[in-house]
C-alpha positions as CSV (number, residue, x, y, z in Angstrom):
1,X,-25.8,3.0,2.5
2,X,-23.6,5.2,1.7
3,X,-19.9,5.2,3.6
4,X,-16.3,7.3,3.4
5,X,-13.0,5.8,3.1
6,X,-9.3,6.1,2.9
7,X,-7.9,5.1,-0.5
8,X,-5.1,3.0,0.1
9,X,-2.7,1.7,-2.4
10,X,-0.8,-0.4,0.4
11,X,-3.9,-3.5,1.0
12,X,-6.5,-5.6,-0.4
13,X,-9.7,-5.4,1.0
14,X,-12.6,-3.0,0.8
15,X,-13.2,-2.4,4.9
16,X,-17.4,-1.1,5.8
17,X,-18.2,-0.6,9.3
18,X,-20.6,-2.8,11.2
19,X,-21.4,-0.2,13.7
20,X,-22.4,4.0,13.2
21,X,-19.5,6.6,12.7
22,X,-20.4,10.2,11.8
23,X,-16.9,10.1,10.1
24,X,-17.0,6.7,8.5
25,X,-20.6,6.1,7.6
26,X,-23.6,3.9,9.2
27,X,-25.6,0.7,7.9
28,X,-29.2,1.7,8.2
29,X,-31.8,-0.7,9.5
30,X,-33.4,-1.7,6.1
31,X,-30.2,-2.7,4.7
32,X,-28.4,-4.6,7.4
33,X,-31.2,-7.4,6.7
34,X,-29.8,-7.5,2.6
35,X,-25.9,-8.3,3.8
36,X,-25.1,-12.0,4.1
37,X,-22.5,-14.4,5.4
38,X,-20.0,-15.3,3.3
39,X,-18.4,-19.0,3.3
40,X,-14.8,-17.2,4.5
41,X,-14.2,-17.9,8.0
42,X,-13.6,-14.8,10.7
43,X,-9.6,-13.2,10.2
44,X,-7.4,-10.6,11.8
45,X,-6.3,-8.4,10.0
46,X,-3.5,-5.9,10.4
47,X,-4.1,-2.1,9.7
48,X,-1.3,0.2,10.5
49,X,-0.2,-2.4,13.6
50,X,-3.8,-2.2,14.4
51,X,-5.7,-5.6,14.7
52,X,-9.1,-5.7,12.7
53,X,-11.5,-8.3,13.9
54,X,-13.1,-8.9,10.5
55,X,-16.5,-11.2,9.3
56,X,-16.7,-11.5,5.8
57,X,-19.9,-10.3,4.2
58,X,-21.8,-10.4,1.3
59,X,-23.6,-7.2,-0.6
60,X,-24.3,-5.3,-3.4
61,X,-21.5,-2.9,-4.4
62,X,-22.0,0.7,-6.2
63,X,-18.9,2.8,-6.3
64,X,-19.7,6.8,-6.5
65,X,-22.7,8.0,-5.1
66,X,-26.3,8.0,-5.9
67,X,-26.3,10.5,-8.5
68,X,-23.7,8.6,-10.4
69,X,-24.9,5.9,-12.9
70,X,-22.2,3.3,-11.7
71,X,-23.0,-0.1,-12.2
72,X,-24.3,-2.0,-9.3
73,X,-21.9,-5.3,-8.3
74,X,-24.0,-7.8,-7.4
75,X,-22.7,-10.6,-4.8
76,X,-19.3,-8.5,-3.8
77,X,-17.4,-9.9,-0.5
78,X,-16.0,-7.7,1.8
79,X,-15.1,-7.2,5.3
80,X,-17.1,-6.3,8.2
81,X,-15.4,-4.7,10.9
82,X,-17.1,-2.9,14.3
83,X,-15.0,-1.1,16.8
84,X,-11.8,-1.6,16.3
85,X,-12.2,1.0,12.9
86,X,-11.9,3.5,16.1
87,X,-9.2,2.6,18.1
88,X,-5.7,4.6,16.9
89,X,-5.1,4.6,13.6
90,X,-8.2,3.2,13.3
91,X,-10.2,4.2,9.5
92,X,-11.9,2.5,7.2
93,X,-10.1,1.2,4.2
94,X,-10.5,1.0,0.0
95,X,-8.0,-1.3,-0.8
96,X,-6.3,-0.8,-4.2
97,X,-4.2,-4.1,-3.8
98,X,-5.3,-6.2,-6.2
99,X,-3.6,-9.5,-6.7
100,X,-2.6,-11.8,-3.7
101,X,-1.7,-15.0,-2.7
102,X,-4.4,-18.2,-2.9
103,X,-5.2,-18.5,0.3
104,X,-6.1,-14.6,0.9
105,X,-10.0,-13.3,0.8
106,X,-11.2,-11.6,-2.6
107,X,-9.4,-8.0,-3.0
108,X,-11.7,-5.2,-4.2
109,X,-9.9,-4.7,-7.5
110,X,-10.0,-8.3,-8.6
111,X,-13.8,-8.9,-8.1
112,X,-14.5,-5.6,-9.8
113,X,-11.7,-6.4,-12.6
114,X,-10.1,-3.1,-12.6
115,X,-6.2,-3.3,-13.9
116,X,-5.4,0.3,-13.7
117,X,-5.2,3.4,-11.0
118,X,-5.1,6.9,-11.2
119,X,-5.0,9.2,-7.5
120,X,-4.6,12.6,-8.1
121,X,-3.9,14.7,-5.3
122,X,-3.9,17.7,-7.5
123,X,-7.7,17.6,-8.4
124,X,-8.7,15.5,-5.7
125,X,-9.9,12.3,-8.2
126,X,-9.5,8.4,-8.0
127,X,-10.1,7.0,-11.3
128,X,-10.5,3.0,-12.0
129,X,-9.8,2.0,-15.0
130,X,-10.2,-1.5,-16.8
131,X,-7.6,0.1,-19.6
132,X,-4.1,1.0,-19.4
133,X,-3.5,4.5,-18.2
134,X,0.1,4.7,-18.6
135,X,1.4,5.4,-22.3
136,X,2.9,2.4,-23.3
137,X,6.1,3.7,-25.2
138,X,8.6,3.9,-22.8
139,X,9.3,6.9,-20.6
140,X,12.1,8.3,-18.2
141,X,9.3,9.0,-15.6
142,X,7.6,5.1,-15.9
143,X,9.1,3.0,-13.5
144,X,8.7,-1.3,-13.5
145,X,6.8,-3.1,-10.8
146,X,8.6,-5.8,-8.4
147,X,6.2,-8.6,-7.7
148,X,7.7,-9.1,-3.8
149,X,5.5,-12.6,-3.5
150,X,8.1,-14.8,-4.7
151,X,9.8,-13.6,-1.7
152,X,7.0,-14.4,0.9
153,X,5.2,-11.0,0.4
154,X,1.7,-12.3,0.8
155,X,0.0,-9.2,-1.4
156,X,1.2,-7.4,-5.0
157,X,2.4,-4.6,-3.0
158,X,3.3,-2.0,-5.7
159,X,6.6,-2.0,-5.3
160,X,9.9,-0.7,-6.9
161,X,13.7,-2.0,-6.4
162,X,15.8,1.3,-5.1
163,X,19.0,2.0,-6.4
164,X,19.6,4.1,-3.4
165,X,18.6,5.1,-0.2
166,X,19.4,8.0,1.9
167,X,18.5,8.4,5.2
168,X,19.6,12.4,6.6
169,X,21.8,12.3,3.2
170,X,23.8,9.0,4.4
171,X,23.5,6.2,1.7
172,X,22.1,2.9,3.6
173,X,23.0,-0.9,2.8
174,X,24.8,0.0,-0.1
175,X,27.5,-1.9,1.3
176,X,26.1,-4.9,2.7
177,X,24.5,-6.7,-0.7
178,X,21.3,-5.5,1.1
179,X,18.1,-5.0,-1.4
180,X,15.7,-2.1,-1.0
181,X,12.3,-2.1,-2.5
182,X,10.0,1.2,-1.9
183,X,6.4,0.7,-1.8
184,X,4.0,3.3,-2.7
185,X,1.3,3.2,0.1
186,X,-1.8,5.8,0.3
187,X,-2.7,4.5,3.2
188,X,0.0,5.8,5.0
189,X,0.5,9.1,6.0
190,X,4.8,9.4,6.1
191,X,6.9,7.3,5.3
192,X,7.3,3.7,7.6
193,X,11.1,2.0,7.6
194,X,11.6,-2.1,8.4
195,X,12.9,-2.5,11.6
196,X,16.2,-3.5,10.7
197,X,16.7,-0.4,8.8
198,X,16.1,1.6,11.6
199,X,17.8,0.0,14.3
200,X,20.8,-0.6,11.9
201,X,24.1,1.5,13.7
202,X,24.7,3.1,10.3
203,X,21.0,4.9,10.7
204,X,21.0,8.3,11.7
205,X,18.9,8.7,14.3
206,X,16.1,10.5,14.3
207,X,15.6,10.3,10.5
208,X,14.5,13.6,9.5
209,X,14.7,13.3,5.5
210,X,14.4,10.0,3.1
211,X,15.6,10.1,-0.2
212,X,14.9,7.0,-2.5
213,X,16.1,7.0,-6.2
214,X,14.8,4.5,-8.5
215,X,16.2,3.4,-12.6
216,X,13.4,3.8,-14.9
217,X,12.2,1.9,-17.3
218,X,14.3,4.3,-20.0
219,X,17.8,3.8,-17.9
220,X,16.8,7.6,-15.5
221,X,17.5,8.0,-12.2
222,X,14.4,9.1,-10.3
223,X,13.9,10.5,-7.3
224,X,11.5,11.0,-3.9
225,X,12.4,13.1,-1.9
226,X,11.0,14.3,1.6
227,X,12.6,16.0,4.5
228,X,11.0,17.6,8.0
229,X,10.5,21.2,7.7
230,X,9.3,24.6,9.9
231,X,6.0,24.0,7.4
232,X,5.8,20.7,7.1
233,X,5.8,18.0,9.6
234,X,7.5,14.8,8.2
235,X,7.1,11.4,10.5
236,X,9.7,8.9,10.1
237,X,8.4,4.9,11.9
238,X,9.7,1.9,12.1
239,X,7.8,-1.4,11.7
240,X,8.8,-5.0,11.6
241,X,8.1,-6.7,8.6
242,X,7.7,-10.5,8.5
243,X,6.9,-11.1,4.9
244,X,10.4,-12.1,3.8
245,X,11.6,-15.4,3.9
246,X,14.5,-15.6,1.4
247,X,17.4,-13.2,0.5
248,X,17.5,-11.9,-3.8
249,X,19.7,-14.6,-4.7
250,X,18.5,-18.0,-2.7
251,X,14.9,-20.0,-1.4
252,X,16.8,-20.0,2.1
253,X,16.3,-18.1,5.6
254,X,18.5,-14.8,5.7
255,X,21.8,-15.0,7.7
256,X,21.9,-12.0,10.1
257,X,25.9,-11.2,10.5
258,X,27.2,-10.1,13.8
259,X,27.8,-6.7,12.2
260,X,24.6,-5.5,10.6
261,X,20.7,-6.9,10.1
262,X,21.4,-5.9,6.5
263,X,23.9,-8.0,5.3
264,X,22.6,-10.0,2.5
265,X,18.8,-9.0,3.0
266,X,15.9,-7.5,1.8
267,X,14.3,-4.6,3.4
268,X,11.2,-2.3,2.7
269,X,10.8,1.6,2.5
270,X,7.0,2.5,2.8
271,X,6.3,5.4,0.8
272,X,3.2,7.3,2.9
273,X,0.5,10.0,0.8
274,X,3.1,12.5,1.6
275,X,5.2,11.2,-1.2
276,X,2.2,12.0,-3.6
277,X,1.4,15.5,-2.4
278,X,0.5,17.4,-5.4
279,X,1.4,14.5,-7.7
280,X,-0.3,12.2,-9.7
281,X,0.0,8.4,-8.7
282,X,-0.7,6.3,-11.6
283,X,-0.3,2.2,-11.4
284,X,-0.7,0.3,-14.6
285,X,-1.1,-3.0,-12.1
286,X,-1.6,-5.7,-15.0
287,X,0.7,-4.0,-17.1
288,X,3.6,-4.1,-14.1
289,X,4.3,-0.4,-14.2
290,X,3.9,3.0,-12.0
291,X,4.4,6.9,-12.7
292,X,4.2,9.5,-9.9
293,X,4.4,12.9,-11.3
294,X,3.8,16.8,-11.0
C-alpha cells in the first residue's frame, strides 16, 4: 500500500491510516491480513493539540514508491491511527525525530538507522542519509544542537538556544534570566510560541513578525526572520508546553515571580515550514548540528 505524508521534523513516529483517505492513502484488503500486533500497548498521542488514538502495528516498510529499488524493512513498528487523522489539523505524519526517551515507542529514524536529513523546499526533495550531510569544518551558517531532554523534553527535538528573540521588533525575556530554544518543526505550518511567552505583559499583542537570532558554531549571529504581509499570511499560536521541569541552572521546579512567567525559565519558539520556504533544512542529528540556507 502505498500512502502520503507530511514530513515533520518536530515528532517521532511514522503515522499510516487504519481507515481509506483519498488524501492520505488506503490499506487494501490483501494487505491488512500481513500487519500485526505489536507488544506496545494502545497510546495517545498529541498532534498539533489533536489527540491520536494509536495501536501499534507491525509491517514491512519500503520508503519511495514502487519504481524505486529501496530496500524493504522487514518487522518495522509503527502507529495505526483511524479517524482522528481527519478531525482539524488532522494528517498523517513522517516523523524525522529520531532519538527519545526509554520509555517512548520505536521512532522511524532509529529503526531505519538514518543519522542525517536533508528537506529541500527548493527542489521539492527529502533525502535520508546514513552519512553526514553537513561539511564538518566549521561554518558561520552551521549552527549546534541542544539536546532539551535533560530538561524533561521527552523527544530530541532539534533544537537551538536563541540569543534573541523579537516579537513585533521588541526583544523578549532578555531581562528576566529567561532561556529561549527555537525548534525547527516541519510539521508546522507558522510559527507556535509557549504559553507563557504569549501571555507575558511585555508581548505585543497580536504578534505579527518573529525574529530569532542564533550564535553559530563559528561565533555569527544568524538570523529567521518572518513577518505577516499583503502576500503572505503569517499565523502566530500559542501552546502550553509541559515538557520542562527544571530551570538552565538547577534539577528544581521553576519559580514563577509575581511579575512575569519568564523569570528564571525556559521557554520554546516553534519554528513552522514557513521558516524553510525556499531553503534548505539540513540536520546532521548524530553529529548534533543543523544548517538552513538559501
Amino acid at each position: 500500500d502505498q500512502y502520503t505524508g507530511i514530513v515533520d521534523t518536530g515528532s517521532p513516529f511514522l503515522i499510516v491510516p487504519s481507515i481509506c483517505t483519498t488524501q492520505w492513502g488506503c490499506q487494501t484488503p490483501e494487505n491488512v491480513v500481513r500487519i500485526r500486533n505489536s507488544t506496545y500497548s494502545h497510546t495517545i498521542e498529541i498532534y498539533g493539540g489533536q489527540d491520536y488514538d494509536v495501536d501499534w502495528k507491525v509491517g514491512d516498510l519500503m520508503l519511495g514508491n514502487k519504481t524505486m529499488s529501496n530496500k524493504v524493512n522487514k518487522d518495522f513498528v509503527f502507529a495505526s491511527v483511524g479517524t482522528d487523522i481527519l478531525l482539524p489539523p488532522g494528517g498523517v505524519f513522517m516523523g524525522l525525530v529520531k532519538y527519545k526517551m526509554s520509555d517512548i515507542r520505536p521512532t522511524l529514524l532509529e529503526q531505519l538507522h538514518f543519522t542525517s536529513i536533508r528537506f529541500d523546499t527548493v527542489r521539492n526533495m527529502l533525502t535520508l542519509s546514513k552519512t553526514s550531510l553537513i561539511p564538518k569544518t566549521s561554518s558561520s551558517t552551521v549552527l549546534p544542537l541542544v539536546d532539551l531532554r535533560p530538561l524533561g523534553d521527552p523527544v530530541y527535538h532539534y533544537a537551538v538556544k536563541l540569543e534573541r528573540l523579537e516579537l513585533n521588533g521588541m526583544p523578549i525575556g532578555s531581562e528576566m534570566n529567561c532561556t529561549i530554544y527555537g525548534i525547527f518543526d516541519t510539521g508546522s505550518s507558522g510559527c507556535v510560541l509557549s504559553d507563557d511567552i504569549m501571555n507575558d505583559w511585555n508581548t505585543p499583542n497580536p504578534v505579527r513578525s518573529v525574529k530569532a537570532i542564533v550564535r553559530s558554531e563559528s561565533g555569527e549571529e544568524v538570523t529567521f526572520e518572518k513577518k505577516a504581509t499583503r502576500k503572505e499570511v503569517f499565523v502566530v499560536t500559542a501552546t502550553k508546553i509541559g515538557w520542562f521541569r527544571s530551570n538552565l541552572n538547577s534539577i528544581q521546579s521553576i519559580e514563577y515571580s509575581e511579575e512575569s512567567a519568564l523569570t528564571n525559565s525556559v521557554q520554546v519558539v516553534i519554528l513552522g515550514a514557513i521558516f524553510m520556504k525556499e531553503k534548505v533544512l539540513t540536520i546532521d542529528v548524530d553529529d548534533g548540528r543543523i544548517q538552513l540556507v538559501s
